[in-house]
C-alpha positions as CSV (number, residue, x, y, z in Angstrom):
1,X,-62.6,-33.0,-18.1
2,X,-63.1,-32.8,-21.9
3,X,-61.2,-34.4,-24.5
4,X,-59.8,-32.7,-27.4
5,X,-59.8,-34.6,-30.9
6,X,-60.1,-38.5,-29.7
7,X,-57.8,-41.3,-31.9
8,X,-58.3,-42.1,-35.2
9,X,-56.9,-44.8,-37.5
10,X,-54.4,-42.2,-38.8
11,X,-53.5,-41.0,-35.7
12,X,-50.2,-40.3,-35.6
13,X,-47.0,-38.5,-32.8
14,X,-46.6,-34.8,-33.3
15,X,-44.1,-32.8,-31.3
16,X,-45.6,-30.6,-28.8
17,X,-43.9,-27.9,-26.3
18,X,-45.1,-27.8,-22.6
19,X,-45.4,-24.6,-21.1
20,X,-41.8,-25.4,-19.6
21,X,-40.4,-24.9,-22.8
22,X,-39.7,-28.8,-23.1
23,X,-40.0,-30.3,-27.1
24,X,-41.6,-33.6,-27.5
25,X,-40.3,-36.0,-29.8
26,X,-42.8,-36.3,-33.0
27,X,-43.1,-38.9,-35.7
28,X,-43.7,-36.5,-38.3
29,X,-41.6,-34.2,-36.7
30,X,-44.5,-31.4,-36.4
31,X,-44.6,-29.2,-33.8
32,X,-47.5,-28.2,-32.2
33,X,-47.9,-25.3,-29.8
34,X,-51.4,-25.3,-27.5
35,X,-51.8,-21.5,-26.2
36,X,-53.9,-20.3,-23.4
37,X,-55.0,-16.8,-25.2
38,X,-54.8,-16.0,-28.6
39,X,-52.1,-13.4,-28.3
40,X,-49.2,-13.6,-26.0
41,X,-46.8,-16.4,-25.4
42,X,-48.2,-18.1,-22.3
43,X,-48.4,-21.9,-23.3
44,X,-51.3,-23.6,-21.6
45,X,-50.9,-26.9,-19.1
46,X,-52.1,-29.7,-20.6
47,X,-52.1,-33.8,-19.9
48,X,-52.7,-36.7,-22.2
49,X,-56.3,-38.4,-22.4
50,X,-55.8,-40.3,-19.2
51,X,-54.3,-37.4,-17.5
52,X,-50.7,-38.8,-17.9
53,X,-48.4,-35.9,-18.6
54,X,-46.7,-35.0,-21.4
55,X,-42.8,-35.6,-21.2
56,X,-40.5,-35.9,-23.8
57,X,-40.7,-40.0,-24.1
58,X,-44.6,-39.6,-23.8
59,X,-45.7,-37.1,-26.6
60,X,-49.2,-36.3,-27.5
61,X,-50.9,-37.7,-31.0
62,X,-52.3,-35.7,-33.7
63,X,-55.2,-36.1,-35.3
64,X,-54.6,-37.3,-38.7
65,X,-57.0,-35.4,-41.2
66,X,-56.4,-31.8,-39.3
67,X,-53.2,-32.5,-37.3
68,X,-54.9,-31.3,-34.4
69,X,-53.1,-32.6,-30.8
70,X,-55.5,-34.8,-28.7
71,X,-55.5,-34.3,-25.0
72,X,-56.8,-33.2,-21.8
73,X,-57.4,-29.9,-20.3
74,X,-57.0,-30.0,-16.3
75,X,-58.6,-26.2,-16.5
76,X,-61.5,-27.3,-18.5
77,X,-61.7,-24.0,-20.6
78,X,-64.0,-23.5,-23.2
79,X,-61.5,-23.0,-26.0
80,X,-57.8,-22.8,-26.5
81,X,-55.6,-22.1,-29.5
82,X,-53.5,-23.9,-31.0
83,X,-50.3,-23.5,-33.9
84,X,-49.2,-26.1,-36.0
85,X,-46.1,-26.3,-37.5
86,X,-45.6,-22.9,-37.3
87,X,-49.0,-21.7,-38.5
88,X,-51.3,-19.2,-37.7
89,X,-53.3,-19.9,-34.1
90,X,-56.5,-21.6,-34.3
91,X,-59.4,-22.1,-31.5
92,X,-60.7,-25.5,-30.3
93,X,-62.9,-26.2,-28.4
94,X,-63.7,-28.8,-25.6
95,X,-66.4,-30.1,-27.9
96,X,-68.6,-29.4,-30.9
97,X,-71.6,-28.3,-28.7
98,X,-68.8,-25.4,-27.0
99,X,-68.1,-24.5,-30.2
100,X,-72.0,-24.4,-31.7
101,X,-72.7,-22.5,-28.4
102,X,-69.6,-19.6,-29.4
103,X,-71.0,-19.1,-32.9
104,X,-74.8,-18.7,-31.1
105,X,-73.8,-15.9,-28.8
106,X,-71.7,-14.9,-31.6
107,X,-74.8,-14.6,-34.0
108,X,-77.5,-13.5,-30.9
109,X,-74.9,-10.7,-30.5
110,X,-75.3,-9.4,-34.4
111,X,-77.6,-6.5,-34.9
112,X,-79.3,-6.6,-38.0
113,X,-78.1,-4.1,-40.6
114,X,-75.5,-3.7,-42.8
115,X,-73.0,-7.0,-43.0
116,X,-75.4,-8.5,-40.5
117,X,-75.4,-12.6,-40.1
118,X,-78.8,-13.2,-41.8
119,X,-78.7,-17.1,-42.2
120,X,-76.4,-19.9,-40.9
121,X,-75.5,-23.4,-42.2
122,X,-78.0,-22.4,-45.0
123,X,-80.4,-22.2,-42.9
124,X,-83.0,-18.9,-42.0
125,X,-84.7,-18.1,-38.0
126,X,-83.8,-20.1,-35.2
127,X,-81.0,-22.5,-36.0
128,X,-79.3,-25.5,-34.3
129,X,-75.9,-26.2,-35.5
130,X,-74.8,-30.2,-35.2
131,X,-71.5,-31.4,-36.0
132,X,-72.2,-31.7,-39.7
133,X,-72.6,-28.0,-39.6
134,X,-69.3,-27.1,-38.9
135,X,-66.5,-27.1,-41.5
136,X,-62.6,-28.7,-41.2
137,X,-63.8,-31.5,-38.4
138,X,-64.5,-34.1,-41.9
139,X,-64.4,-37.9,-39.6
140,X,-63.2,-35.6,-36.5
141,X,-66.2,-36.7,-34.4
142,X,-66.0,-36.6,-30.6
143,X,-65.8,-39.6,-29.0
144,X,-65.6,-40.0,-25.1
145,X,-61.9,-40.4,-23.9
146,X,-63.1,-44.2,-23.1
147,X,-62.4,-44.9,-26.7
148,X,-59.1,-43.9,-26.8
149,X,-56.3,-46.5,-26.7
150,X,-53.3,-45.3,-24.6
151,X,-51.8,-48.2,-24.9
152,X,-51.6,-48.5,-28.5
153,X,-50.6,-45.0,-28.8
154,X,-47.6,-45.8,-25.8
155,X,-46.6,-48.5,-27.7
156,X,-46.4,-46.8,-31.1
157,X,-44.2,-44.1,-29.6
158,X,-42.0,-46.7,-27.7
159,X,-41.5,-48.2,-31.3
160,X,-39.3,-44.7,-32.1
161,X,-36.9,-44.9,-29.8
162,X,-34.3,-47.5,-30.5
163,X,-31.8,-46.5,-32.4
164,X,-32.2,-43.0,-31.2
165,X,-29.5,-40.7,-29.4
166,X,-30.5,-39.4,-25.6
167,X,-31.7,-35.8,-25.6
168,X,-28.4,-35.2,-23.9
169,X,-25.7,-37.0,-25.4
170,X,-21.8,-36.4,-27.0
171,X,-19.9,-37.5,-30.2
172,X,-16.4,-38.6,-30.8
173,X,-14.3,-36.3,-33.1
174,X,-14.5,-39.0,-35.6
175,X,-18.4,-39.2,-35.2
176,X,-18.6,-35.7,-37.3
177,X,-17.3,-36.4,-41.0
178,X,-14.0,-34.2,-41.6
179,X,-13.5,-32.8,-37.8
180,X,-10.2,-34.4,-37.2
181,X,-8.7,-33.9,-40.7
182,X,-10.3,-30.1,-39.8
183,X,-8.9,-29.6,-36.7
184,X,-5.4,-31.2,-37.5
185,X,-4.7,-28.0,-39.9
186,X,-5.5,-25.5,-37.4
187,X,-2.9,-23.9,-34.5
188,X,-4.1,-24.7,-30.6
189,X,-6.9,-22.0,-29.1
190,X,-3.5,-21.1,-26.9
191,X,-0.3,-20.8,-29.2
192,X,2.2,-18.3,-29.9
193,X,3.7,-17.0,-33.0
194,X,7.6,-16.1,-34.0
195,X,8.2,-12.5,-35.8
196,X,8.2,-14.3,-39.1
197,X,4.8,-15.7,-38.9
198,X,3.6,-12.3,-39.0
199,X,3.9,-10.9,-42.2
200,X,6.1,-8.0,-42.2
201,X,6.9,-7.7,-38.4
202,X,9.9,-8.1,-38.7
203,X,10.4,-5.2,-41.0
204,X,8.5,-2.5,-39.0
205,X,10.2,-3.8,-35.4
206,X,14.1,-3.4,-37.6
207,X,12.3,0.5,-38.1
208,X,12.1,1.1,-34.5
209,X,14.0,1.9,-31.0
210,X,14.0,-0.8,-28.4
211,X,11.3,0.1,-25.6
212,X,14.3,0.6,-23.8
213,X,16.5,3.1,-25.1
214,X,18.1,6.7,-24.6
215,X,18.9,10.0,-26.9
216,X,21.8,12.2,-27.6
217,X,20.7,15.7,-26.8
218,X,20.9,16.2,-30.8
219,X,18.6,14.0,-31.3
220,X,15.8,16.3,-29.4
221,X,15.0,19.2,-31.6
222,X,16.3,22.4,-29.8
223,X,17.4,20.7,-26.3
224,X,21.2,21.1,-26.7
225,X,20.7,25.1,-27.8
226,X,17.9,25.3,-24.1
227,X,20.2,23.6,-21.7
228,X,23.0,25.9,-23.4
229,X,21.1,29.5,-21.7
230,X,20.6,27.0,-18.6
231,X,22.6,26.9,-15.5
232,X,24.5,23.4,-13.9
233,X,22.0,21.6,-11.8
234,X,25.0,22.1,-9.6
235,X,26.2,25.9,-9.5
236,X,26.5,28.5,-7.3
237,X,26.3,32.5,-7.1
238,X,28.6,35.7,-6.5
239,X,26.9,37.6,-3.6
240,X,26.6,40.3,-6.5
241,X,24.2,37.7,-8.5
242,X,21.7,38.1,-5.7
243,X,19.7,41.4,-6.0
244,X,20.7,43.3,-2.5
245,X,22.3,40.4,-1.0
246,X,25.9,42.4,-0.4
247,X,23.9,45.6,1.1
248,X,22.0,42.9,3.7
249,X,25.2,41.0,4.6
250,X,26.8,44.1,5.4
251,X,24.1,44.7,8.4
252,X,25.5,41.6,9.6
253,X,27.5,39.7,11.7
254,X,29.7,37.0,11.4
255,X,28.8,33.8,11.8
256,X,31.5,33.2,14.3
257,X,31.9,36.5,16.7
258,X,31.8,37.4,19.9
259,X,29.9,40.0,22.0
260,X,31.1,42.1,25.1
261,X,29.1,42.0,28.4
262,X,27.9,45.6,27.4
263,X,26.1,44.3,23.9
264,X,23.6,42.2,26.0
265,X,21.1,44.6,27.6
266,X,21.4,43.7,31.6
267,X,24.0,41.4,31.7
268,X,27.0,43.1,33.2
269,X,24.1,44.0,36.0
270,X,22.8,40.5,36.2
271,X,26.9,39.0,36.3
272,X,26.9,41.4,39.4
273,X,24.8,39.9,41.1
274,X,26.2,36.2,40.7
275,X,28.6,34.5,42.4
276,X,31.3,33.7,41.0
277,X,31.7,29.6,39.5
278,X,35.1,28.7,41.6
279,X,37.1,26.2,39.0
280,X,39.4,23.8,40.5
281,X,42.4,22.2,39.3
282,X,44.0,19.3,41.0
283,X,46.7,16.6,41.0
284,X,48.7,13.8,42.5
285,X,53.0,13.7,41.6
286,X,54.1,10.1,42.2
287,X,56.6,10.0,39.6
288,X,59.4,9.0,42.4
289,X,61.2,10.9,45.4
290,X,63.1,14.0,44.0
291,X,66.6,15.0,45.1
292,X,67.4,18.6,46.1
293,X,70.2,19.4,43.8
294,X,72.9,21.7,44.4
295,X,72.2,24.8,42.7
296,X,75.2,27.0,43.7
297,X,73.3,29.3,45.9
298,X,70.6,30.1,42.9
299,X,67.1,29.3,43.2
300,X,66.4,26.3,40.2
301,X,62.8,25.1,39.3
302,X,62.5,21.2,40.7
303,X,61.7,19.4,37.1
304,X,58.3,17.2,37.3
305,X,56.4,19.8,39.8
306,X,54.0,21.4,37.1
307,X,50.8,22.4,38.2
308,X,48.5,24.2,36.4
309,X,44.7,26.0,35.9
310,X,43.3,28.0,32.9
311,X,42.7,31.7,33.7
312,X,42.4,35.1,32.7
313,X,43.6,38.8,34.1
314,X,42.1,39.2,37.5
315,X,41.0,35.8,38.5
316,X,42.3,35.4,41.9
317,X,44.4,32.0,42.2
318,X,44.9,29.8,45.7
319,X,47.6,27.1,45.1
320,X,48.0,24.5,48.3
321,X,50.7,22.1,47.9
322,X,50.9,18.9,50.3
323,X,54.2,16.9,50.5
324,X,57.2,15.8,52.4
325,X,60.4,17.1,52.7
326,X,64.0,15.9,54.6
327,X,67.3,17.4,54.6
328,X,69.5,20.5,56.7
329,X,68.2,24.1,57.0
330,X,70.3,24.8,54.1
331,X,68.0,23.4,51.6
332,X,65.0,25.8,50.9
333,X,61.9,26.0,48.8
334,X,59.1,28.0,47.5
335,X,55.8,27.9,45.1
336,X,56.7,29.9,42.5
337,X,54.7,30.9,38.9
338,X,56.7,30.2,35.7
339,X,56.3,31.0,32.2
340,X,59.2,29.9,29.2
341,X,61.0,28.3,31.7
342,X,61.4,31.7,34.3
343,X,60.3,32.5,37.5
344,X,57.7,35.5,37.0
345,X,56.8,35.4,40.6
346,X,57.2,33.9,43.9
347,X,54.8,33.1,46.4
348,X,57.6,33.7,49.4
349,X,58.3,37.5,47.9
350,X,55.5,38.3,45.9
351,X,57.9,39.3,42.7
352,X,59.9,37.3,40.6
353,X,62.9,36.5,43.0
354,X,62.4,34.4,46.2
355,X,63.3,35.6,49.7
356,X,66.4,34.1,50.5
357,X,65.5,31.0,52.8
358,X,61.6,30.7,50.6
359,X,59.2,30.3,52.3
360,X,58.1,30.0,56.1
361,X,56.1,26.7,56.0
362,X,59.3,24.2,53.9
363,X,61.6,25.7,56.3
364,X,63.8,22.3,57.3
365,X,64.7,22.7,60.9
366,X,63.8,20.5,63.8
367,X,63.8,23.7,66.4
368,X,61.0,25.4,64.7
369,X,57.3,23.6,64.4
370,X,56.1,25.1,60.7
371,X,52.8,25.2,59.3
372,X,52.3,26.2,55.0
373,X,49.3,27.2,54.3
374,X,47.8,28.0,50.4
375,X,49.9,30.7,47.9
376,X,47.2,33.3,46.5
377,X,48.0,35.3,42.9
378,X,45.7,37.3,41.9
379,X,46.7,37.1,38.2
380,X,48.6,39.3,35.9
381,X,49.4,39.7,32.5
382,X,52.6,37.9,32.4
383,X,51.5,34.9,34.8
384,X,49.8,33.8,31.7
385,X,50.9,31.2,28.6
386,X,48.2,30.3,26.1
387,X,45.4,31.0,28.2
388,X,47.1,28.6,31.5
389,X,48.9,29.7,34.6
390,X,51.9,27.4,35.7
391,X,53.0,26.8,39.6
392,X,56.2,24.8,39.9
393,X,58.2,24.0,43.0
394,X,61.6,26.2,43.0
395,X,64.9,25.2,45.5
396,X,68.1,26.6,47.0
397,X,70.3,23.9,47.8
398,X,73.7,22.9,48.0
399,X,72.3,19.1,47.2
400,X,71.3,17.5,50.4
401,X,67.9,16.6,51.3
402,X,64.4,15.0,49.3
403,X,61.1,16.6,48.1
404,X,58.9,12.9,48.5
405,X,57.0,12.2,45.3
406,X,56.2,8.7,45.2
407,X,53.3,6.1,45.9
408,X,54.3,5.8,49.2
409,X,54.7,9.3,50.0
410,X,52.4,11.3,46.8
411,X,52.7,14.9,46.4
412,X,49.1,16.1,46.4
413,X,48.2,19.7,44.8
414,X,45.1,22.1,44.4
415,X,44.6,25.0,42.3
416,X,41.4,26.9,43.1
417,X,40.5,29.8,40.4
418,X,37.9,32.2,42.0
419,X,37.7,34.4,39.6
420,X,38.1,38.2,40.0
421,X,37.4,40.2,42.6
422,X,33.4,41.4,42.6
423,X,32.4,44.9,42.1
């Protein structure tokens, strides 16, 4: 492996950076780049003379005439380049006789003619180049890498570093001259500021409206004379405001209205064929045992007999009454229909005034066995009040005898309305 400029007496640390990008510490603090090509920026891989590599607390040495890096090639190429202190790039070769052999091709190559190599060194026809013959290596000579002291050199370089700060390292505030007197004038990287640190804020925000704030219409150019031509967001409208809306209405009808049977097509033929819905109406009197009073030979509605069922002309009523009765067979009674406090009809006569003894079935006599069965009304105008027919219990009496209304002895009552008659 050859061996690139070998140590000298005036040898001396240069700083050197590795193809990692890594700076090694110099003496003279020159820095010395070894390249792989001329051009481009790849750095070639490189060792020291005893194949060591180079770190930053082992750094190559320099030769000290040309300043030229010594060390080993691992690739063994013929030539490499190298840039000191910023300089140009310059070959160098592995040794003299590489670089004797370059210039030979580079001269068997020339064709003779104009700006042709003619002589070299001096010298005219075949010539062999030695050392002396090539210019800039002055006391350069190759030695073998045998002659080169590693030691020395390791030792020289471990002479540097005492006293020296690590690669990575810190200070103290007070290790940079005039940092804490520095930073003692200035504000913290988070602060805050009042209005009147900031010149003239507080002018401009006295200028404006808070963020939150409202306006009199005034204030908006032309609102108040706009909402003026503009209607309540609540308001409402004549039926002559609304183009055609009288003419429709009149087309209809009222919300609320009725219809006859003959307005729906098919009903009054449909209703004929139903049966009629029999409504019931139904009650118990236990409101305590009532007295026949004596009603001078008049009939007299029994107070507390009420019994009653909505219903309309026609409707065809059947009233059955269930109770019991003491006293002579001089006491009578009858179902009768009452409206304002009158008799409108009786269920013994079929008008408005009872038969004289009422009828058959509260008859009061033990000779005769009598059975009541229901009252039927087919309804007339006057049986009605507000839409309600009204059975009461009517008597004849000269005040002897009981019509039993009690818990013990309930008056039951049922009104069946079946509706009128079917066609």
């Amino acid at each position: 492996m050859p061996t690139l400029f070998p140590a000298t007496a005036t040898d001396r640390a240069a700083q050197v950076r590795t193809p990692a990008g890594d700076l090694v510490a110099a003496r003279t603090g020159t820095i010395c780049l070894v390249y792989a090509a001329a051009t481009g920026s790849t750095l070639a891989v490189i060792t020291h003379l005893d194949g060591r590599p180079v770190t930053t607390w082992d750094p190559l040495l320099v030769d000290g005439n040309s300043l030229w890096p010594r060390f080993l090639d691992p690739s063994d190429r013929k030539r490499l380049w190298i840039s000191i202190g910023g300089g140009p790039r310059t070959e160098i070769y592995s040794d003299v006789q590489d670089q004797v052999d370059d210039l030979q091709d580079q001269i068997d190559n020339l064709e003779v003619g104009a700006g042709a190599v003619t002589s070299v060194a001096g010298r005219d026809g075949d010539v062999v180049l030695v050392a002396g013959d090539i210019g800039d290596l002055g006391s350069a000579a190759l030695v073998s890498a045998a002659a080169f002291d590693p030691a020395g050199a390791a030792a020289a370089v471990a002479g540097l570093l005492p006293g020296k700060a690590d690669a990575a390292h810190s200070h103290g505030q007070a290790d940079v001259t005039g940092l804490v007197t520095d930073l003692a004038g200035k504000a913290a990287s988070s602060h805050t500021h009042g209005q009147a640190d900031v010149t003239g804020l507080v002018t401009d925000l006295a200028g404006k409206a808070a963020s939150s704030h409202t306006h009199a219409q005034a204030d908006v150019t032309g609102l108040a004379t706009s909402l003026a031509g503009k209607a309540a967001a609540s308001h409402g409208h004549a039926q002559a405001d609304v183009t055609g809306l009288v003419t429709d209405l009149a087309g209809k009808a009222a919300a609320s209205h009725t219809h006859p049977q003959s307005d729906i097509t098919g009903l009054t033929a449909s209703l004929a064929g139903k049966a009629t819905a029999i409504r019931v109406a139904e009650g118990r009197i236990v409101s305590g045992d009532i007295t026949l009073p004596n009603t001078s030979g008049a009939w007299q509605i029994l107070s507390g007999t009420s019994m009653a069922i909505a219903a309309a002309i026609g409707d065809r009523l059947r009233l059955h009454v269930d109770a019991l009765r003491s006293g002579a067979n001089t006491s009578y009674l009858d179902l009768v229909i009452v409206v304002s406090s009158a008799i409108v009809w009786a269920a013994s006569s079929g008008t408005s005034t009872p038969t004289t003894e009422g009828l058959p079935g509260w008859y009061g006599n033990a000779t005769f066995v009598v059975r009541g069965g229901p009252a039927r009304r087919t309804v007339q105008a006057g049986d009605i009040a507000g839409g309600t027919v009204t059975f009461a219990i009517a008597a004849k009496a000269p005040g002897a005898g009981l019509l039993y209304a009690s818990s013990g002895y309930p008056l039951s009552w049922e009104i069946q309305n079946l509706g009128p008659e079917p066609a």
